[in-house]
N, C-alpha and C positions, 0 to 999 in steps of 0.2 A: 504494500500500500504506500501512494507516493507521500512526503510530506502534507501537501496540499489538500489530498481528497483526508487526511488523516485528520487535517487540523477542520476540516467540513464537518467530518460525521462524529468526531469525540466532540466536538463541541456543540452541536445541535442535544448527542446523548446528556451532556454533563448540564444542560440548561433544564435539567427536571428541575432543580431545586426552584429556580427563579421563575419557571415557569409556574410552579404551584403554587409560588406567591403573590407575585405581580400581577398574574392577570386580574386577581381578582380584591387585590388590596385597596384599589380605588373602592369599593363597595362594603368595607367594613364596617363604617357606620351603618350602613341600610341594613347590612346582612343582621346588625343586633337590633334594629330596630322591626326586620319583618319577623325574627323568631323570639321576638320580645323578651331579651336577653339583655346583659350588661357588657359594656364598651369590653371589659376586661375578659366577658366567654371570648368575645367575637375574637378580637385577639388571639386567645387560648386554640382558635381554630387555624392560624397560624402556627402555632406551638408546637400541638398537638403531629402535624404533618412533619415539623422539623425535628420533633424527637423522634418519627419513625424513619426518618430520612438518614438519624443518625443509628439508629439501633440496627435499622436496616443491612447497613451498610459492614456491621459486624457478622450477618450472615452471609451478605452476598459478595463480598472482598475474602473469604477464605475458600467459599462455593467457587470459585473463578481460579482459586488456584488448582482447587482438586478438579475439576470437569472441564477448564477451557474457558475462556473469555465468552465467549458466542452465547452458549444455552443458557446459563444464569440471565444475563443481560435481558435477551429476546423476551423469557419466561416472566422477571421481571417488568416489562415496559408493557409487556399484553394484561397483566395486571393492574397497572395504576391505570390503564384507558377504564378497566373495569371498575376501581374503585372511585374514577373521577363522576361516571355515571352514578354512582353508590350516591356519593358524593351530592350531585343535583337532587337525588329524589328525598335528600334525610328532611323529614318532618321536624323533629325539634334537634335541637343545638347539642345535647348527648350522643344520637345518633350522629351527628354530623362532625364530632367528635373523633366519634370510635372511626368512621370512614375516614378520616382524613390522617390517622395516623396509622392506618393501614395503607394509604394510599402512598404516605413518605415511605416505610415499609420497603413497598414494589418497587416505587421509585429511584429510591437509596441504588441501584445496580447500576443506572445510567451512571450516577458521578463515580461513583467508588471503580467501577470496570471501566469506565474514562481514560481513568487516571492509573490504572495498571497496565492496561493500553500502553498506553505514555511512556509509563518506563519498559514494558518488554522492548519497544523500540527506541528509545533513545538514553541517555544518562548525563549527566555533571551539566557543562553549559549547555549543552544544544537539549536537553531535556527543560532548562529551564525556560530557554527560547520558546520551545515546542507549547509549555505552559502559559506561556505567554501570547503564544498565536492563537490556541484556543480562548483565551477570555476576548479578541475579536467574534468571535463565532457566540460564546453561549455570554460573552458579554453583552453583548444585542438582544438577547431578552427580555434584562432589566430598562434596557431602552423601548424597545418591540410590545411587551408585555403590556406597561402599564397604559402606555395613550392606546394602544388596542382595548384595554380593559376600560378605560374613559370615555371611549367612544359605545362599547358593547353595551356600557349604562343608557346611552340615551335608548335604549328600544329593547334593553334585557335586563332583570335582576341578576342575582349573585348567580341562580340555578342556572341560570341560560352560560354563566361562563363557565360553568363545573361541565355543562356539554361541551364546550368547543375543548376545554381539556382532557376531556374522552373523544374526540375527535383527532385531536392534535398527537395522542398514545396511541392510537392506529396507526397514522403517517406516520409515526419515531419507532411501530412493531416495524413496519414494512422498510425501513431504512436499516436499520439493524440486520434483518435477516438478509439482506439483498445489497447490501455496500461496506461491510465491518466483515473483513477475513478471520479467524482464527490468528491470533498469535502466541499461543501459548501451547506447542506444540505435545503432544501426547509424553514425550521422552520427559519433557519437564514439568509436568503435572506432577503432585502432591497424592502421593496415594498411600501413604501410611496413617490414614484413620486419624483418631483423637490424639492418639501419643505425639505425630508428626504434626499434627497443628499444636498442641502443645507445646513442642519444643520452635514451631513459629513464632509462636505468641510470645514464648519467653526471650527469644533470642531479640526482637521489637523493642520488647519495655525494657530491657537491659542495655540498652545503647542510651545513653547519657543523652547524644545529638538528637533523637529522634523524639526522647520524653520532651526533650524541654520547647524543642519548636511545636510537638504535642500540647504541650502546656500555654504558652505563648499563643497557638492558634485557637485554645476553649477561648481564653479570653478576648481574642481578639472575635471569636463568634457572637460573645454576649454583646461588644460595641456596637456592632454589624445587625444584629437581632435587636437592638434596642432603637433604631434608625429604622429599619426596614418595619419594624410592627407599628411604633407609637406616631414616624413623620406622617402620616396620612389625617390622623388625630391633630395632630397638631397645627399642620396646615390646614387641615378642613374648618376646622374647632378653633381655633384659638387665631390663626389669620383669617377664617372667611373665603376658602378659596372653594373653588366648585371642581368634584370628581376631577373633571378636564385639565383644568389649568393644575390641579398634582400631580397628573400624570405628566405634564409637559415639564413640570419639575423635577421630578423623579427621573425623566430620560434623560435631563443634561447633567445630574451626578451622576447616572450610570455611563455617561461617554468621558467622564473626567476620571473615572473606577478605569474604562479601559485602556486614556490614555495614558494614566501611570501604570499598566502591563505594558504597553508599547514602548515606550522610554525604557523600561529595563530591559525588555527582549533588543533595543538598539544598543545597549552598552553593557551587558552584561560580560560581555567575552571581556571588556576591557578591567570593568571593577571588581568581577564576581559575583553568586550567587551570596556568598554571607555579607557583602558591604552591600549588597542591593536590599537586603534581608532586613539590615541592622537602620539603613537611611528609613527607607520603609512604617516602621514599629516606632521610629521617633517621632517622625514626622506626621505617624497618625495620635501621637502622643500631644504634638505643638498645635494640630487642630483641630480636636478634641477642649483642648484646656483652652484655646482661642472662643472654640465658639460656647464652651461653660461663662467664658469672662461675660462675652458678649450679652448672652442671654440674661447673666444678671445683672450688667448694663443697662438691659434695656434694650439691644439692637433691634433693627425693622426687621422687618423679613429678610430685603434684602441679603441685609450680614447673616445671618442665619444660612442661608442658601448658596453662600460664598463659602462658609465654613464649613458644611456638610459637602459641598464639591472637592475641598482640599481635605479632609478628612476621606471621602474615598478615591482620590485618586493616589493617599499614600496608598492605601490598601492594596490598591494594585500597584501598587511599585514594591511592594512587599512579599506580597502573597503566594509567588509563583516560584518564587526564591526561596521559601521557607520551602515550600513543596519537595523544591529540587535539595535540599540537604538533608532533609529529613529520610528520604529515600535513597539516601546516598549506594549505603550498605547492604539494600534489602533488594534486589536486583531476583533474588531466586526467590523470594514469597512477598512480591509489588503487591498483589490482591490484599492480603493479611495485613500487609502494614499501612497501605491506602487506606483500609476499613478503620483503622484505631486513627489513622487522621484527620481521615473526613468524619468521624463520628463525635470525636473531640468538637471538632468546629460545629458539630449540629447540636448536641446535648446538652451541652448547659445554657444557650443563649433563651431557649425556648421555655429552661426551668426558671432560671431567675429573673428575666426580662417581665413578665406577666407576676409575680412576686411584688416587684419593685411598681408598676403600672398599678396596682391598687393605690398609692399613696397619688395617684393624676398623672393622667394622661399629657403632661404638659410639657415645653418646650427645656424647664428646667430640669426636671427629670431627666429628659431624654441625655439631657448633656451633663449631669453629674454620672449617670449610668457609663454613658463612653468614654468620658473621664478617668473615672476610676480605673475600669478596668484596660483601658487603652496604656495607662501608666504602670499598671502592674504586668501587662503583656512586655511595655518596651523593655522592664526592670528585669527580664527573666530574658528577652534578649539580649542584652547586655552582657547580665551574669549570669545567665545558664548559656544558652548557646554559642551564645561566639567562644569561651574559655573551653566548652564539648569539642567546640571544631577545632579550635587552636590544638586539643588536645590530639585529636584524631591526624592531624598534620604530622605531629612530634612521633605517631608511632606508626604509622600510615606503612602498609606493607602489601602485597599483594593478597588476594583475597582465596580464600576455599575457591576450588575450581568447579561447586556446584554454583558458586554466585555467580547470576550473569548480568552484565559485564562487570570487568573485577574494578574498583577503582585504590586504583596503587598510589604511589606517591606525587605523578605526577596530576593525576586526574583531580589531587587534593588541592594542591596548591593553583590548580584552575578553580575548584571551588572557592579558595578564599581569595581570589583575586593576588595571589602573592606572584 
């Protein structure tokens, strides 16, 4: 598979998540107001999908190592078209609940098999390049999604867009089975049972590098989780904006999200994966605590809107780089350790984000939430991962010759830019 059609179709797969959000985030406050519910259920049905996106992703990132990229995935995506139907028909907000975290669940395979995709074909920089051509692809979602979802309002409630996302899980069955090869050849499939995932899982959580940008990316999902749930509330509610015109806000921070992937995939080969990493986690640290100032300033909207675009377009200057070191080492179980990555990023944003929304849905909220934890993400970049990586230079050797590709001494000091 060429780069190009690669960076199309993992990236069309890995846009489940944003897909399951956006389309239909414009319509949160209706959606609590037609199931006569509170701001904070409606939410919860946001939540609710990104904990099964994340838990998901624990069964279907090891399924991929043992069976092959292909069947999990396919199996998966024909599922969340069925739950997004689930989805439209749920009567009260429990029901709509239980469907939707069964629908992250399905879903959880597009991104998690994405991104092991990812590394069976590439490693060190040009994997984090490769990450970064995809957020062109499934980073147009968060663009694509919400003025779609703005516009579906004028002439559809929330159910009408839970069908186009069972419409849209058909066209992503049929693209899977018919443009996504097999990469994960039968020779190097996992077929030693629970003891052999076992000894995946531990070989994972015992990498210093891997825990800590694990650690670093929960946090940085709660910042990400607390923007993506509450901005809608906050703009609709508190400035006055209509459906429409959020959505039209919402696409120009998701184009400033991909132009900081683009800026690193142009310079990466020259700084590295860990100074692209490390700029990244600061800088969403300086726009975070910018726009907390602002908000208890006083700012307009305006500033608000400036600040939440420099806040994710660290993100993606960030994000893709984190990916590529954390995966450094795990070349022969990508599935298994994708899954404890992507699951990190999904799992706690969705528990403590709706925790913290009981005390208001408000603009200050929103930015003492990314605050905090934006500054505790950058603080574990600092001191846990770059001194892992520094570490991992100092003894950097060639790797078991079940890991593929091995990265030796030199592949190291391309990661850290040295």
């Amino acid at each position: 598979m060429s780069p190009l059609r690669a960076m199309f179709v993992l990236g069309l797969l890995e846009a489940f998540g944003p897909l399951s959000m956006d389309l239909y985030s414009p319509q949160l406050p209706h959606l609590a107001a037609s199931l006569g519910t509170s701001d904070a259920l409606a939410q919860a049905t946001m939540s609710a999908c990104m904990i099964g996106l994340g838990v998901g992703q624990l069964i279907a990132g090891p399924l991929s190592d043992r069976f092959g990229r292909r069947r999990p995935l396919i199996v998966g995506v024909a599922c969340f078209a069925v739950l997004s139907l689930a989805s439209a028909l749920a009567p009260t907000v429990l029901l709509l609940l239980v469907a939707r975290a069964l629908q992250g669940v399905a879903g959880s395979a597009g991104i998690v098999i994405s991104l092991a995709v990812a590394r069976d074909m590439f490693s060190g920089v040009e994997l984090s390049r490769m990450l970064s051509l995809l957020g062109l692809v499934s980073g147009a979602a968060p663009i694509v999604a919400p003025l779609i979802g703005g516009q579906l309002a004028l002439f559809m409630d929330w159910r009408g867009v839970f069908g186009v996302l069972a419409g849209l899980g058909v066209l992503l069955v049929a693209l899977a089975f018919f443009a996504l090869p097999e990469t994960l050849g039968a020779d190097a499939r996992h077929v030693g049972g629970l003891r052999e995932l076992g000894t995946n899982i531990g070989s994972v959580v015992r990498d210093r590098l891997f825990v800590s940008v694990l650690l670093g990316g929960a946090l940085g999902g709660i910042a990400f989780f607390a923007y993506l749930s509450m901005s809608s509330f906050v703009f609709e509610d508190q400035f006055g904006f209509t459906a429409q015109l959020y959505s039209v806000v919402f696409a120009l921070n998701s184009i400033a999200n991909i132009g900081g992937g683009q800026l690193s995939r142009l310079i990466v080969r020259r700084a590295g994966p860990l100074r692209m990493y490390l700029t990244g986690v600061t800088a969403t640290l300086l726009a975070a605590s910018a726009f907390l100032v602002g908000t208890l300033a006083g700012m307009g909207v305006a500033g608000v809107i400036a600040a939440l675009a420099v806040f994710l377009f660290a993100t993606g200057l960030g994000g893709p780089n984190g990916s590529t070191l954390a995966l450094t080492r795990h070349g022969a179980r990508a599935g298994t350790a994708a899954a404890f990555l992507g699951s990190g990023m999904f799992l706690l944003g969705p528990v403590v984000t709706p925790l913290v929304a009981m005390l208001g849905t408000s603009a200050a909220t929103m930015a003492i939430t990314m605050t905090v934890t934006s500054a505790l993400g950058a603080l574990i970049g600092w001191l846990g991962v770059r001194p892992a990586a520094r570490a991992l230079l100092q003894r950097a050797r060639p790797l078991p010759q079940n890991e593929r590709p091995a990265a030796g001494t030199a592949d190291m000091h391309e990661l850290l830019g040295d």
